[in-house]
NULOSE-963498 format. One line per 5 residues: their letters; for each residue x, y, z of N, C-alpha, C, CB. Coordinates in nm, 4 decimals. Glycine has a CB too. Layout:
// NULOSE-963498
a) X/Y/Z/X/Y/Z/X/Y/Z/X/Y/Z  ...
// end
This chain:
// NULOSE-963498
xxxxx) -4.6775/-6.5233/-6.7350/-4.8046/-6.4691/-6.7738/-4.7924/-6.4121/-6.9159/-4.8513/-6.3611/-6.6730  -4.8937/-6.4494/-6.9976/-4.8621/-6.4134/-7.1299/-4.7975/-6.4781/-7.2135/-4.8117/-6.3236/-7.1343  -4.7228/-6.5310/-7.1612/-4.5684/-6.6062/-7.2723/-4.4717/-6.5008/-7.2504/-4.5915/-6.6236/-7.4843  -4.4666/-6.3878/-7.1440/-4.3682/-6.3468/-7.1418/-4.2702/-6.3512/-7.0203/-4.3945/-6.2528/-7.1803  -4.1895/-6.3772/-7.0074/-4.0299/-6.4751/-6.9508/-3.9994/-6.3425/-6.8350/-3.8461/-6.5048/-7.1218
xxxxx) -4.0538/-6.3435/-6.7011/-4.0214/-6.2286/-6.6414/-3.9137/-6.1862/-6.5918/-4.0797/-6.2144/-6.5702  -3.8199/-6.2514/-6.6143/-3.6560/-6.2207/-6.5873/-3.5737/-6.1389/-6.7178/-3.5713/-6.3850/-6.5647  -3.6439/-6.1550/-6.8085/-3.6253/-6.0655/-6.9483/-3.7125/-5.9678/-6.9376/-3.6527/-6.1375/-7.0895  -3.8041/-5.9167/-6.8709/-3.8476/-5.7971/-6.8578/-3.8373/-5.7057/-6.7654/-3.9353/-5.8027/-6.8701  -3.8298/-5.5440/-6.8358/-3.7625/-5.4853/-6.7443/-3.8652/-5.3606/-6.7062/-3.6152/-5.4497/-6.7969
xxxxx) -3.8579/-5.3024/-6.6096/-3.9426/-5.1752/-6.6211/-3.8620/-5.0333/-6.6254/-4.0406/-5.1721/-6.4954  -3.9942/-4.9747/-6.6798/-3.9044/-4.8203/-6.7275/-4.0552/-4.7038/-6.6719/-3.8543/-4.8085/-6.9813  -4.0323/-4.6010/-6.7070/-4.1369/-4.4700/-6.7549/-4.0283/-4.3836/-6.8257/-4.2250/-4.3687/-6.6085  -4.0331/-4.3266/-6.9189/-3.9970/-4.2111/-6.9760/-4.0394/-4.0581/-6.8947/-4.0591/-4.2251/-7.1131  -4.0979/-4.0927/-6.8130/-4.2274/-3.9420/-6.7483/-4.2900/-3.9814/-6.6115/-4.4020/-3.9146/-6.8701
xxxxx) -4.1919/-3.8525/-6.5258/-4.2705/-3.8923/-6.3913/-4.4365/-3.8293/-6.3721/-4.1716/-3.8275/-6.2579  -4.4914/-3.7775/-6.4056/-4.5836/-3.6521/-6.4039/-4.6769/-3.7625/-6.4939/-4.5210/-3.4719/-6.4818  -4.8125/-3.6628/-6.4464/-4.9020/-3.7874/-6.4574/-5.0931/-3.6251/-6.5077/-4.8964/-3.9320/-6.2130  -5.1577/-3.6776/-6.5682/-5.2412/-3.5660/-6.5784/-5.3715/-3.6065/-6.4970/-5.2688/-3.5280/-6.7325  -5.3643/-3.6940/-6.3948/-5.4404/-3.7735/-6.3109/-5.4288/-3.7203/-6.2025/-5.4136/-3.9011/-6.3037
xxxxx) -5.4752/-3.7282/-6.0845/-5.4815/-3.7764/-5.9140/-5.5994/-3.8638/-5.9017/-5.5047/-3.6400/-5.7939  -5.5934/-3.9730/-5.9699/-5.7165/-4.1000/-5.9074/-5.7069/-4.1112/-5.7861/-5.7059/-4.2565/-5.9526  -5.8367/-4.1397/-5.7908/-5.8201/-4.2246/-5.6550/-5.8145/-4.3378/-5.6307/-5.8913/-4.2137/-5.5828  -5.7836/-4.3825/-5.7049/-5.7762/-4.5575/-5.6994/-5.6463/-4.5761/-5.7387/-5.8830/-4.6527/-5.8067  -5.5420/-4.4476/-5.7845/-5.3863/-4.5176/-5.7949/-5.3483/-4.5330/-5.6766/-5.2693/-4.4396/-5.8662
xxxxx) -5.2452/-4.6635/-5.7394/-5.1366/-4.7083/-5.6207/-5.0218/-4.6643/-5.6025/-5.1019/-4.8255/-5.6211  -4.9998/-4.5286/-5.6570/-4.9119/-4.4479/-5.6152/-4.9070/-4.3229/-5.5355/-4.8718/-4.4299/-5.6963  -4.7909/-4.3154/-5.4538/-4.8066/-4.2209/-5.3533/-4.8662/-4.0857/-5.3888/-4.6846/-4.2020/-5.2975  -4.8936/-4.0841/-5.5324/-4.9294/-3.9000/-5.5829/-4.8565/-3.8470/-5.5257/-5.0661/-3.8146/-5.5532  -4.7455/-3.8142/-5.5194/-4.6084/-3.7451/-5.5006/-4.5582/-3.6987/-5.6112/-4.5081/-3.8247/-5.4470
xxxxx) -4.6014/-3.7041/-5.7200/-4.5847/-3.6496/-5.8396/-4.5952/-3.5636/-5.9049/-4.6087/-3.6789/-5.8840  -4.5248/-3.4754/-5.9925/-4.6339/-3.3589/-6.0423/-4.7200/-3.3560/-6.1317/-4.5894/-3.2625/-6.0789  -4.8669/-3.3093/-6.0941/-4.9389/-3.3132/-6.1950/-4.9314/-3.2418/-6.2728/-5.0276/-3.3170/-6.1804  -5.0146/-3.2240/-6.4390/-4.9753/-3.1744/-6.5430/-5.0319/-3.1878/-6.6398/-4.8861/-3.1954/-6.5630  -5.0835/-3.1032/-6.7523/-5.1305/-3.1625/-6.8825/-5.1062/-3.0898/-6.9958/-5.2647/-3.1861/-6.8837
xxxxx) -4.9198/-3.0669/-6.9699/-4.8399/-3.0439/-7.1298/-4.7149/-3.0589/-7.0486/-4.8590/-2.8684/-7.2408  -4.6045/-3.0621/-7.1435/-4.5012/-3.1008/-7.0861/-4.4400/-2.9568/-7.0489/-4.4192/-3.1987/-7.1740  -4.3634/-2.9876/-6.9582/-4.3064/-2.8762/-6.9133/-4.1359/-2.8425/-6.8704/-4.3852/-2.8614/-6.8117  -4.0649/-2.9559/-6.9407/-3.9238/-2.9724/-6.8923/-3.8448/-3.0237/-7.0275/-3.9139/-3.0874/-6.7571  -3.7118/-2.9854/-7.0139/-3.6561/-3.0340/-7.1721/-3.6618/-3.1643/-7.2069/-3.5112/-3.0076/-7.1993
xxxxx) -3.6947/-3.2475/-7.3608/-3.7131/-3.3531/-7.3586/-3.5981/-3.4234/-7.4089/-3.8176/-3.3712/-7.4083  -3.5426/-3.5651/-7.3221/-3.4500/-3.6483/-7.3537/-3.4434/-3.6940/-7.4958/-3.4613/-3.7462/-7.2734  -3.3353/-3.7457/-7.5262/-3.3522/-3.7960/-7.6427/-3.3470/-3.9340/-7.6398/-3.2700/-3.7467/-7.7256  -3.4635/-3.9841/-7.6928/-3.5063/-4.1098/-7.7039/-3.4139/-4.2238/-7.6963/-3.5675/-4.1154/-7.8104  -3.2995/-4.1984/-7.7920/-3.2009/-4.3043/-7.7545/-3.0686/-4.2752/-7.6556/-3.1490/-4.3524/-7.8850
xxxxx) -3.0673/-4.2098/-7.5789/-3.0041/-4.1617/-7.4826/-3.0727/-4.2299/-7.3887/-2.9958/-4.0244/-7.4728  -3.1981/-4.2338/-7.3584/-3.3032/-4.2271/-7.2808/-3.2891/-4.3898/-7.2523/-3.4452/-4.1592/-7.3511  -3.3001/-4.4309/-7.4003/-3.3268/-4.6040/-7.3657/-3.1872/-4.6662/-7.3767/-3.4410/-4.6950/-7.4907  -3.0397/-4.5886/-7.4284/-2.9040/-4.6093/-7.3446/-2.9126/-4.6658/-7.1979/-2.8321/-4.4703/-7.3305  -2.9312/-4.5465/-7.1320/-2.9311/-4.5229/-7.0394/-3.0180/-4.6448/-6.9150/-2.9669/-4.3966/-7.0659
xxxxx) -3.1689/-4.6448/-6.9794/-3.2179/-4.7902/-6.9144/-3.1665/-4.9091/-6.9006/-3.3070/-4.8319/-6.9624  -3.1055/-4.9600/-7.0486/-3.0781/-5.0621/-7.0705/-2.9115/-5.0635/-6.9899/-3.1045/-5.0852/-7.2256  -2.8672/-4.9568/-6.9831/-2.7316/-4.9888/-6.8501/-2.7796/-4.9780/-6.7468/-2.6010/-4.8939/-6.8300  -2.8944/-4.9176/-6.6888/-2.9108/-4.9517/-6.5385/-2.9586/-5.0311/-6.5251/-2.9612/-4.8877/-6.4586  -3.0609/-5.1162/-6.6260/-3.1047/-5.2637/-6.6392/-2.9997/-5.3446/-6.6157/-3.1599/-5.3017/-6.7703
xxxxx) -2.8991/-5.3691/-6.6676/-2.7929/-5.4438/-6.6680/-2.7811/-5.4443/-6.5749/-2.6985/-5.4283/-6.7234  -2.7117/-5.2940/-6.4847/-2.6362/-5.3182/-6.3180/-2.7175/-5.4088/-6.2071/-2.6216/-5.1551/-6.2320  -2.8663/-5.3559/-6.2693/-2.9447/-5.3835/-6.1441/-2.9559/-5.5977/-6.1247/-3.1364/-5.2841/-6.1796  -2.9171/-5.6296/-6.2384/-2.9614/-5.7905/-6.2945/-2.8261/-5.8039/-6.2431/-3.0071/-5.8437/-6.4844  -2.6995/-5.7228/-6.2397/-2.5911/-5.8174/-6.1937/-2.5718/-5.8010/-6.0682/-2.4663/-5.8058/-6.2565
xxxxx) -2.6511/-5.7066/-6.0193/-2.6765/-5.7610/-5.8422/-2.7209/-5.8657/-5.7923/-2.7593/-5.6969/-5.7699  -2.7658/-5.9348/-5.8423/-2.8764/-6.0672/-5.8283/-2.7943/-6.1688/-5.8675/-3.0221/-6.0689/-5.9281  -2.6588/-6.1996/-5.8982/-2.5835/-6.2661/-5.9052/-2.5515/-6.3171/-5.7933/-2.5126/-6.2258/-5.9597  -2.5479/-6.4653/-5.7641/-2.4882/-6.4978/-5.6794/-2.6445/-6.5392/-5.5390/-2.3635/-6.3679/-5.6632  -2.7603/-6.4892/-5.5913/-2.8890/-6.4892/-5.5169/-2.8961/-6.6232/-5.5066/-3.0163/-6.4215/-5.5805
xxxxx) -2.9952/-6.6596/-5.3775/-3.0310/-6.7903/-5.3887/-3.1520/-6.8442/-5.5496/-3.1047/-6.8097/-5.2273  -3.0942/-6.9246/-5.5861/-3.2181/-6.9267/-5.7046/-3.2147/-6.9092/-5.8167/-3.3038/-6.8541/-5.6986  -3.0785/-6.8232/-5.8308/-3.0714/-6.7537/-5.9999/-2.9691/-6.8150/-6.0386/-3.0466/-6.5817/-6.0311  -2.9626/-6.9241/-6.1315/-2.9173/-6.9583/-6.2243/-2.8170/-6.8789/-6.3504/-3.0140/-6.9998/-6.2497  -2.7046/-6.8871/-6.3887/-2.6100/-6.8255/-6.4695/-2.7390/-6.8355/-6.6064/-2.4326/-6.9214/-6.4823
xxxxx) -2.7869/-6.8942/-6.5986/-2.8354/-6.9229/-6.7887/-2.9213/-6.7948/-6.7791/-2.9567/-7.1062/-6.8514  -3.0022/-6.8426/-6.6251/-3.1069/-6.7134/-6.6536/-3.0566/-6.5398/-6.6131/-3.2530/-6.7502/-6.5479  -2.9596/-6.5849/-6.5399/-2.8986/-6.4120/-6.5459/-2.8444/-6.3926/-6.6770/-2.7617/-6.3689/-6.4307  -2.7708/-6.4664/-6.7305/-2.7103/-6.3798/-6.8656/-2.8747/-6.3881/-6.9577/-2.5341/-6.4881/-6.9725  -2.9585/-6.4432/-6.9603/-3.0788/-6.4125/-6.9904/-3.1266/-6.2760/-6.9862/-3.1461/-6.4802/-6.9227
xxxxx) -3.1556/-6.2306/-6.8481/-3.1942/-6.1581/-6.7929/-3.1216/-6.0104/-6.8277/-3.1931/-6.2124/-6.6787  -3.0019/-6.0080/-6.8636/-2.9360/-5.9216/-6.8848/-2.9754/-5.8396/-7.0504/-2.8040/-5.9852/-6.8586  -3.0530/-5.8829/-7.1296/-3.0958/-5.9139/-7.2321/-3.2309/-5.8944/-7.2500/-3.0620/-6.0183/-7.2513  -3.3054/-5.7862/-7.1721/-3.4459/-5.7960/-7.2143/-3.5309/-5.7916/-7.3221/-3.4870/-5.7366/-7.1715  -3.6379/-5.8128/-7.3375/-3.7232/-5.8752/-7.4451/-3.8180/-5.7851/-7.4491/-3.7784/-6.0168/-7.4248
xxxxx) -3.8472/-5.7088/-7.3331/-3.9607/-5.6855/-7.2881/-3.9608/-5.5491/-7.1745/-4.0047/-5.8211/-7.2337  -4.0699/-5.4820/-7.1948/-4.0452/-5.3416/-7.1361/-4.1775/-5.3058/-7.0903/-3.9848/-5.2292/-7.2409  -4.1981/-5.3111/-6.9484/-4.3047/-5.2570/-6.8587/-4.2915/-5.0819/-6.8733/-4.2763/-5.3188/-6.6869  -4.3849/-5.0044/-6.8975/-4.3447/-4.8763/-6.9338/-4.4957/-4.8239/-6.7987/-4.3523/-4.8321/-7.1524  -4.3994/-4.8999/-6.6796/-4.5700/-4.8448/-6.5706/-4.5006/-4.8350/-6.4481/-4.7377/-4.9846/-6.5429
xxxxx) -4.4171/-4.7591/-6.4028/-4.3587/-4.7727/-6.2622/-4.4059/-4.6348/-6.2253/-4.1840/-4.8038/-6.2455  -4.3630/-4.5208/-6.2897/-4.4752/-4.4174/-6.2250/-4.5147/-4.2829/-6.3936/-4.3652/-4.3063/-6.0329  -4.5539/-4.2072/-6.2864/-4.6004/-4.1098/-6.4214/-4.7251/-4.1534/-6.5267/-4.4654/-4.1004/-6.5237  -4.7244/-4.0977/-6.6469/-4.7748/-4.1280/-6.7349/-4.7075/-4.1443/-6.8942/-4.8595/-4.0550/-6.7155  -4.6548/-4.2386/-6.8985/-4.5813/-4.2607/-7.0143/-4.6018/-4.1811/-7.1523/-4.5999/-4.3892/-7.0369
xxxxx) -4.6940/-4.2194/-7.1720/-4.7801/-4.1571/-7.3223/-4.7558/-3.9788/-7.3019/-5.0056/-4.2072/-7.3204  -4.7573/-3.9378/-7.2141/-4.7181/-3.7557/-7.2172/-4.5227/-3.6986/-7.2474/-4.7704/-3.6865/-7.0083  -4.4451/-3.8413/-7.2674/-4.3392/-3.7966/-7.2907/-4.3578/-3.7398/-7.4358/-4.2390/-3.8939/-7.2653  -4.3408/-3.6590/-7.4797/-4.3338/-3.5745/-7.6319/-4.3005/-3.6626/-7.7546/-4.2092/-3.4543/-7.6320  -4.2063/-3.8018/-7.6969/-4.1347/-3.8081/-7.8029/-4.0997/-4.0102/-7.7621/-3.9866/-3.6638/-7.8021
xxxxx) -4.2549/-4.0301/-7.7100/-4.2626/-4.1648/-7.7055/-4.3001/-4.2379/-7.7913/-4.3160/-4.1971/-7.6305  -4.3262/-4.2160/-7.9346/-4.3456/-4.3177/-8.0759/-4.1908/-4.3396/-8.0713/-4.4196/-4.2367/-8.2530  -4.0881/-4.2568/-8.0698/-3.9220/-4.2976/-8.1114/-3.9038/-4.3768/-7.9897/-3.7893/-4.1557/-8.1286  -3.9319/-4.3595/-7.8598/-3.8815/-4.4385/-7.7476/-3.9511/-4.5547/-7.7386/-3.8872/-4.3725/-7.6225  -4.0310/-4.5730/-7.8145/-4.0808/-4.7049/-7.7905/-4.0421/-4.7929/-7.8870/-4.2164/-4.7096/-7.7801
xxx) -3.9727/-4.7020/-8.0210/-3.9555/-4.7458/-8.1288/-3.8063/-4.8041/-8.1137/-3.9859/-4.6440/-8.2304  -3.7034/-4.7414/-8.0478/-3.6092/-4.7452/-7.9742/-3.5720/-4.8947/-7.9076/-3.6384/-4.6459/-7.8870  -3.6861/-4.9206/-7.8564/-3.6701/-5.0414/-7.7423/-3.6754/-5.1561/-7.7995/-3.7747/-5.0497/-7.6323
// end
């Protein structure tokens, strides 16, 4: 979808906390709500360190799956591409122009 290669993309949030309770999210709202930050902020490239090695671990579990191909795992290991929507609200991390800038 898009032209973008979904085995090279990975997902992230910088921020669990969200300044919402819709009612139409598809998340459990188990979250804390909020509208300023309220906890010390990571540093951006620590932050996207840190993804991009648990990205890795999680792609070399899938080794050996029915289906996955060596070309496209060492692919995969290598993302291109960064979903920034698994929970929270991204845009309220303090210091998401560098983390995005980062990626």
């Amino acid at each position: 979808m898009y032209g973008i290669r979904s085995h090279q993309c990975m997902e992230s949030t910088p921020n669990i906390a969200c300044a919402n309770k819709c009612l139409f999210c598809w998340r459990l709202n188990t979250n804390p709500t909020m509208k300023e930050w309220k906890w010390d902020v990571d540093d951006p490239k620590e932050v996207v360190a840190g993804l991009l090695d648990s990205h890795v671990k999680l792609i070399n579990n899938s080794s050996g799956m029915p289906g996955v191909t060596p070309e496209r795992l060492e692919e995969a290991r290598a993302p291109r591409h960064c979903a920034l929507s698994l929970v929270g609200e991204p845009i309220m991390y303090p210091r998401i122009n560098e983390f995005v800038h980062e990626l």
